[in-house]
N, C-alpha and C positions, 0 to 999 in steps of 0.2 A: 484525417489526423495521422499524425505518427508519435511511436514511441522508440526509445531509446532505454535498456535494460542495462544501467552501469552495476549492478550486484548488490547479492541481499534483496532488500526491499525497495533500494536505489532507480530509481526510473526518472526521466524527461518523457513528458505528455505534452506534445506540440498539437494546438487544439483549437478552430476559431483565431486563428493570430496570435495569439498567446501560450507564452510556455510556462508549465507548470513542471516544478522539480516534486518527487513526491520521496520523504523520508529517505533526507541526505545524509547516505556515513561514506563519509569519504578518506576515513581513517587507513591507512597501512596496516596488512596484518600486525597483530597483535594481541596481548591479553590484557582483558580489563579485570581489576580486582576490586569483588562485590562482595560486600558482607555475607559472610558464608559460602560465598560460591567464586566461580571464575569462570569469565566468557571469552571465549577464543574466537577469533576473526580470524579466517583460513586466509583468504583473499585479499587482495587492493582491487581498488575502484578500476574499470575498464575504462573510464574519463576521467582526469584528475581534477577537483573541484576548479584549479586554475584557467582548466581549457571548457567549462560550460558555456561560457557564452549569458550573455543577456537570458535572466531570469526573472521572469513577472511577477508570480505566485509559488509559494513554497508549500504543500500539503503536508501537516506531521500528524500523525497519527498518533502518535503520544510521545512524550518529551522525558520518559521516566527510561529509557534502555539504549542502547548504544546500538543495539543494532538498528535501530530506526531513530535516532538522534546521536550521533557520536561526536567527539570533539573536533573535527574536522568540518562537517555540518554545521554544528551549532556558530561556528563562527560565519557564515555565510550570513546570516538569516539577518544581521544588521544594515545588510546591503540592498538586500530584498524589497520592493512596496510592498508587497501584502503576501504575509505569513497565516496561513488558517490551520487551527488545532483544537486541542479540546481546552474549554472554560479554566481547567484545573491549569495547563498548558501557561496559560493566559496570565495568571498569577505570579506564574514562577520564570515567566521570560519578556523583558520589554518588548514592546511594539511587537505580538503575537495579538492576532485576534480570535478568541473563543467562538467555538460554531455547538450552541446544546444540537443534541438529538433533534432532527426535524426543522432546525433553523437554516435559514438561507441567506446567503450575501450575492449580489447583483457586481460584476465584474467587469466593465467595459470591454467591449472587443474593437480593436483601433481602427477595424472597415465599418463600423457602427455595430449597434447590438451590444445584448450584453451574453454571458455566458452567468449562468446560477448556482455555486456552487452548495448545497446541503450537507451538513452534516449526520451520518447516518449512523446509528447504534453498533457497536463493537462490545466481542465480551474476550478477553480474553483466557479463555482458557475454560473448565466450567464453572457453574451457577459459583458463585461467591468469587470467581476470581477477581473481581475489584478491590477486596477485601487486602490481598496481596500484591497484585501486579499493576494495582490504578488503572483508573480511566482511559479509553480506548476509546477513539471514530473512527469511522469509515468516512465519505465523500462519495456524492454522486453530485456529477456535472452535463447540466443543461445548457442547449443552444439552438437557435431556430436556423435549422438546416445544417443541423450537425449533429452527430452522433451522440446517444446520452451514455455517458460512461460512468460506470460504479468502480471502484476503488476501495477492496474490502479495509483494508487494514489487519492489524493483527486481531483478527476474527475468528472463534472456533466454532462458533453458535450457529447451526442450519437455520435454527425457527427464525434467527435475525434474518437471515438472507430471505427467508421468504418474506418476511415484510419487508423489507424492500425492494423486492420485486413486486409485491404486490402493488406498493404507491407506485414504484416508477416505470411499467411496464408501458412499451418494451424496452428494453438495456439491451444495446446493440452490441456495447462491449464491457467484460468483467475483466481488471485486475485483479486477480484472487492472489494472496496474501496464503501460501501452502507451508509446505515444506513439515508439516506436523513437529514444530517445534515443541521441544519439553524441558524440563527444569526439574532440579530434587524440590524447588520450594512448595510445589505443588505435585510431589509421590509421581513423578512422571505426565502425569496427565498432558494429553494437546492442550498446544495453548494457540495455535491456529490450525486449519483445515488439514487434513490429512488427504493423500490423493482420491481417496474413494469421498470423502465427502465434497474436495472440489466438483467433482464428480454427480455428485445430488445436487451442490451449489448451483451448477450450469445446468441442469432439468430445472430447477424452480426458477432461475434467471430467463430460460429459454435466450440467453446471449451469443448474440451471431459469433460475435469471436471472444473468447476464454484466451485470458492472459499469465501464466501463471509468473509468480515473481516472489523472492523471499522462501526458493528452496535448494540456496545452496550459499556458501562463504564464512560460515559460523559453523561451530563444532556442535550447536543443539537442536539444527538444524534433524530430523533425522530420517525423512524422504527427500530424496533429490528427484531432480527433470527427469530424471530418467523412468522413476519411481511416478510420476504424474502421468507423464505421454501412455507408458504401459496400462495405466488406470483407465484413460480415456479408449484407449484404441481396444480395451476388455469391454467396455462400455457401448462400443459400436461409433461412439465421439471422438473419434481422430480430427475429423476435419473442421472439426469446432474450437480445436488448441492452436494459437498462435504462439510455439518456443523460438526466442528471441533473441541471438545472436549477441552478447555484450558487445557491445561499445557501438553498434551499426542499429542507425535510425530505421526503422523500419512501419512501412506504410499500414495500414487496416484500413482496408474498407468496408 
């Protein structure tokens, strides 16, 4: 497999033959203006959505924020066969198909086979935060004679990670979803992983390669890469972090 880290949570998961885009903002810096608040994009995309290339599957993690669905995204996804998100997702965008918790869609892979994509439990932020920031999946995808990879999303929840590790052990590789974003709407709180919890994430994953992605290009962002690797490499887990060069595909085995 390879991936490709265009920024944010922005990534290409080339996988089994097929490429999977996973929570496209392909927006230019800029500020969005949110009831009560305002969200600042530091960065542009390290690929401009024009230069992607043929896209199979679209992964979103949820459809309710901009930095993992922006108006630059949002418009791709009419081009797309098959778009997966959450149920809630489903309602509010044509031709999106909803994945509940623990449900699976079968994907063709064009040398035969299919690849499995599950939809996996996401909180983000803590216990009530669906209450304020909506519905959340994660994604873990299967393949016979291929690596099984998880895809947290905006996840802050450890107890989550370990049930899914638990069903889907081993996970050869994690996308974790860091950056310990926060918000006034919820008094500061993480509303995804913080480096010391990517950091328990990958013990309970026991994942050959840890990816981190979604800790840097936003201003609420507030651990960067920097702030991860130092986590890991205090942890004894240096060699288990794959940091990911924007815009340059790069191999995991």
């Amino acid at each position: 497999m390879k991936i490709t880290h265009i920024g944010g949570p922005t990534a290409v998961l080339n996988l089994g033959g097929l490429t999977f885009l996973i929570d496209p903002a392909f927006d230019e810096p800029r500020e969005y203006q949110l009831p009560g608040r305002v969200m600042k994009k530091l960065t542009g995309p390290a690929i401009p959505a024009a230069e992607l290339g043929p896209v199979d599957v679209v992964l979103v993690s949820h459809d309710q924020h901009k930095d993992n669905l922006d108006d630059a995204g949002r418009a791709l996804l009419a081009g797309i066969p098959t778009v997966l998100s959450t149920p809630d997702a489903a309602t509010r965008i044509s031709g999106v198909r909803g994945l509940a918790n623990w449900e699976s869609v079968d994907l063709p892979r064009p040398d035969g086979g299919v690849i499995t994509v599950t939809g996996v439990p996401a909180l983000h932020g803590p216990e009530g935060a669906e209450e304020v920031l909506g519905v959340v999946t994660g994604f873990v995808l299967k393949g016979d004679g291929l690596p099984t990879v998880y895809v947290s999303g905006d996840n802050a929840s450890l107890g989550l990670v370990k049930e899914i590790a638990d069903r889907f052990a081993p996970i050869d590789v994690a996308v974790l979803f860091a950056g310990a974003a926060r918000t006034t709407l919820l008094d500061g709180a993480n509303l995804t992983l913080t480096s010391a919890d990517a950091v328990e994430a990958a013990r309970l994953l026991a994942a050959a390669v840890v990816v981190p992605v979604h800790t840097e290009g936003w201003a609420h962002f507030t651990e960067g890469p920097d702030q991860f690797a130092a986590a890991f490499a205090e942890a004894g887990l240096s060699d288990r972090v794959k940091l990911l060069e924007h815009g340059v595909a790069t191999a995991l085995d």
